[in-house]
N, C-alpha and C positions, 0 to 999 in steps of 0.2 A: 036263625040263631036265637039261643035263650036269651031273657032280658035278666039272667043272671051274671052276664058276662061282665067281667071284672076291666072296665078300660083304662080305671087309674093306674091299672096295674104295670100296661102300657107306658106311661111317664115315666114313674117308679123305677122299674127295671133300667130304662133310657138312660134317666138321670145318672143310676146308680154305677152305669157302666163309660158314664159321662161319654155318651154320643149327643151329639147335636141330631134334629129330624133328620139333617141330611147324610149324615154318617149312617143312620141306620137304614134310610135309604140304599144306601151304596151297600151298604154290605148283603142288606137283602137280596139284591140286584146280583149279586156275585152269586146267590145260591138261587137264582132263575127266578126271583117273586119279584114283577118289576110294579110296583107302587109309586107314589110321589111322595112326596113330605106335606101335601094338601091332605093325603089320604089318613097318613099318620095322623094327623094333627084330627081331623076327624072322629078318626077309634079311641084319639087319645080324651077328646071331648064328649066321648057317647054317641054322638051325631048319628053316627055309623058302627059296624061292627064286621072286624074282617071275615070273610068265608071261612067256615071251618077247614078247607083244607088249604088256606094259609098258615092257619095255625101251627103242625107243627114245625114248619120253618123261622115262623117266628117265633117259639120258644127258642131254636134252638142259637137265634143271634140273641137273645134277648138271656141265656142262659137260663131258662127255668121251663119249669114243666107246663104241656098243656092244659091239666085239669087246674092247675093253679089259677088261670084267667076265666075262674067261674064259681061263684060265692056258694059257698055250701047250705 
């Protein structure tokens, strides 16, 4: 994974759609990505950075694009 990856962006979107970690857990989890809310909290911290092909699932509960979570 590039070290350009946007993880605040991660919050961001979170907050914006006002899900708790664990709401978007859950919703993940409805479209087959089963993650924890340790996991989130991780991507959301830099820590870590999810597999690219989590990505576009997670745009698409997070409503935004994949090139979006990566700085130009």
């Amino acid at each position: 994974m590039p070290n350009n990856f946007r993880h605040e962006l991660l919050k961001q979107r979170r907050e914006y759609l006002e899900l708790s970690r664990l709401d978007l857990v859950k919703r993940l989890y409805e479209k087959s990505l089963d993650v924890t809310a340790d996991t989130i909290q991780s991507w959301e911290e830099g820590q870590t950075c999810p597999d690219a092909d989590k990505l576009p699932v997670l745009a698409e509960v997070l409503k935004c694009k994949v090139h979006e979570f990566y700085s130009s």
